[in-house]
C-alpha positions in Angstrom: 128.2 108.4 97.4 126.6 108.0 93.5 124.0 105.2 95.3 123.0 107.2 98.1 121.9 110.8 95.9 119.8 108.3 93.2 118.6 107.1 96.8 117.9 110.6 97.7 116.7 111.5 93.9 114.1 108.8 93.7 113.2 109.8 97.6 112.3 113.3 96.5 110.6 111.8 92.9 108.6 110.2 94.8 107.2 112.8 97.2 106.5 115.3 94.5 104.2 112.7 93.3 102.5 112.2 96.5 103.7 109.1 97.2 104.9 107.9 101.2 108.5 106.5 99.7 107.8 103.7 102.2 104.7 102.2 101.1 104.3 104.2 97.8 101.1 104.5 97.5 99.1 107.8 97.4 97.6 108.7 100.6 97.3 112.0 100.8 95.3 114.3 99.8 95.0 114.8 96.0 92.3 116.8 94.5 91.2 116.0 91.2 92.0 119.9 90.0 96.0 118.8 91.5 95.8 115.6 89.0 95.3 117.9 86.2 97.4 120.4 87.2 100.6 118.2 87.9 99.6 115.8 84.0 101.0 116.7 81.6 99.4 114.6 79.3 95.6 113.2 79.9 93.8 111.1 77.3 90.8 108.7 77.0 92.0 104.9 76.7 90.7 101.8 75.3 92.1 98.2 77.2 92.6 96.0 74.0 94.2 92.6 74.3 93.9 91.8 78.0 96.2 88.3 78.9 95.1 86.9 82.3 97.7 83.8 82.2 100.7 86.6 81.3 98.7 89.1 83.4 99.2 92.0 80.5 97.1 94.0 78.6 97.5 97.3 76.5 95.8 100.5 76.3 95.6 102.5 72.9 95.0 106.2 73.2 91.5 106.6 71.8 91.0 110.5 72.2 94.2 113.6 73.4 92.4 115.4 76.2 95.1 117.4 77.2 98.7 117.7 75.4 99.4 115.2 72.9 100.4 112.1 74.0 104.0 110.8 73.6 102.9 107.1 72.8 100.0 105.4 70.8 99.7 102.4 73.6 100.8 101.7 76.7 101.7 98.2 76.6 101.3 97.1 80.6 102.6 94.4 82.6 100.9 93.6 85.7 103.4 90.7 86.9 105.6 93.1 88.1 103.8 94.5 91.0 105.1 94.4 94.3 101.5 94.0 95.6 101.0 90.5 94.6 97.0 90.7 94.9 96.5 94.1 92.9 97.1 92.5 89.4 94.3 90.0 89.7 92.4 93.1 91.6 92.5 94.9 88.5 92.3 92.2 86.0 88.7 91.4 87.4 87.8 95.2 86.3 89.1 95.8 82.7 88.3 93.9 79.5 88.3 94.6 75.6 87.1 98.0 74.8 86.5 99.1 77.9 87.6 103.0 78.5 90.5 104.3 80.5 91.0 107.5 81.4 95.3 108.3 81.9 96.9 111.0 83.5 100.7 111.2 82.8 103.6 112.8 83.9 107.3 113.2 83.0 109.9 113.5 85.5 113.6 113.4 84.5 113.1 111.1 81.5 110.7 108.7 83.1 107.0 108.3 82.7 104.5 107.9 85.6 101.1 107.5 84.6 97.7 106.8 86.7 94.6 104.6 84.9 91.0 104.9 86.2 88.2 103.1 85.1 84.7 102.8 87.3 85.9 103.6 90.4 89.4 101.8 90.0 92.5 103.6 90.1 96.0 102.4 89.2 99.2 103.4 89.1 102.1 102.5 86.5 105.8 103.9 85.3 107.7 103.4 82.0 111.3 104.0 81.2 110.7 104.1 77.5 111.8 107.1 75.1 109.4 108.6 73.3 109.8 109.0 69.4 111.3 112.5 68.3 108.4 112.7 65.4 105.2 112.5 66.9 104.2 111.2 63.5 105.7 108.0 64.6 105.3 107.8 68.1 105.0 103.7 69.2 104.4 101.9 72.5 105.5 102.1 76.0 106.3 99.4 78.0 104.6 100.0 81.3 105.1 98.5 84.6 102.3 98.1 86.9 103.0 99.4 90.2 99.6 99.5 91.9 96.0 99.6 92.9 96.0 103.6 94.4 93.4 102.9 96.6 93.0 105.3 98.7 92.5 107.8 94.7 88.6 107.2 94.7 88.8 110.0 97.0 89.8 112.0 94.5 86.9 110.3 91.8 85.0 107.8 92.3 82.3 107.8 89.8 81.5 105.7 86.2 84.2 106.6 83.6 81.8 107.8 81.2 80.9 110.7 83.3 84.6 111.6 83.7 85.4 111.7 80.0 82.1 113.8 79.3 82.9 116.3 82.2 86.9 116.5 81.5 87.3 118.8 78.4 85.0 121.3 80.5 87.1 121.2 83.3 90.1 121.6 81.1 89.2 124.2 79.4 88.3 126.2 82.9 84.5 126.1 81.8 83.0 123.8 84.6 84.5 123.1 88.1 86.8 119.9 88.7 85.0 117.1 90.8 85.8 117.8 94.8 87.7 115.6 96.9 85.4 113.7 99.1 87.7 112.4 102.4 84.4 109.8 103.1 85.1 107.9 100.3 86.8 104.7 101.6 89.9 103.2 99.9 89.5 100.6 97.8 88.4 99.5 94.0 85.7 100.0 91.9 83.3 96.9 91.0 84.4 93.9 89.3 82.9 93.5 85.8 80.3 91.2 84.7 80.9 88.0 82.6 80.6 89.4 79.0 77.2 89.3 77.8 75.2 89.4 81.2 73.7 92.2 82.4 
């Protein structure tokens, strides 16, 4: 009886988020004004550290855009991911110092968090407990769940545009980008070797 409510608990978790519980992924439709709405936390990111052989990398909170976030990093392991190919999918479009934008939620202790960056969205969750003092707030240890690919309908465009246009979104001064349904699923472009144009 315990087993199956979680079973029902994390059913119902999971559609509040928009995901199918069967493939978990989000496919419907999910307007960038919802994102914001449902986060209760959204800040700009920096990817530091970035591990192909252990497939890991972290992201420190560079700037609060909304609330104040709970955690300094998000320390995330890709290996994890029951989509075998999305960790090297995502690998190829992050590196050192490139910006992040995170949108987080907290539902009954746990943390679910979505990551875009140039047309790449990505989904991730974290069991860990935030500090009580927000003076000394520390990591979270992230688990990658994801490549949301069917989120550049939501946004699609360069990250930099995103973080310039948020705060007037957020504070109800300019519109949120619209949903387009013609974008197709998918990822953003894979980065260029450092150094070339």
């Amino acid at each position: 009886m315990r087993l199956s409510s979680r079973i029902m608990a994390l059913a119902g978790l999971l559609l509040l988020l928009g995901v199918d519980p069967l493939d978990a992924m989000i496919v419907r439709k999910y307007p960038m004004k919802e994102v914001l709405k449902q986060s209760q936390y959204v800040f700009e990111g920096r990817v530091k550290a970035v591990d192909l052989q252990k497939q890991r990398f972290i992201v420190e909170v560079a700037r609060e855009l909304k609330g104040v976030s709970p955690f300094s990093r998000l320390n995330l392991n890709l290996k994890v991911s029951p989509k075998k190919e999305h960790p090297g999918l995502l690998l190829k479009r992050v590196r050192d110092g490139h910006p992040v934008v995170v949108f987080a939620t907290r539902v009954r202790g746990d943390f679910f968090f979505l990551g875009y960056t140039d047309g790449t969205w990505f989904s991730m969750g974290s069991k860990s407990v935030p500090a009580k003092d927000p003076a000394s707030r520390g990591p979270a240890v992230c688990a990658f769940r994801y490549c949301e690919l069917y989120l550049r309908r939501t946004y699609s465009g360069k990250t930099s545009e995103l973080l310039a246009l948020l705060p007037d979104v957020l504070a109800a001064r300019k519109p949120a980008p619209a949903y387009d349904p013609k974008v197709k699923p998918g990822v953003g472009p894979e980065l260029k070797p450092s150094g070339k144009d």
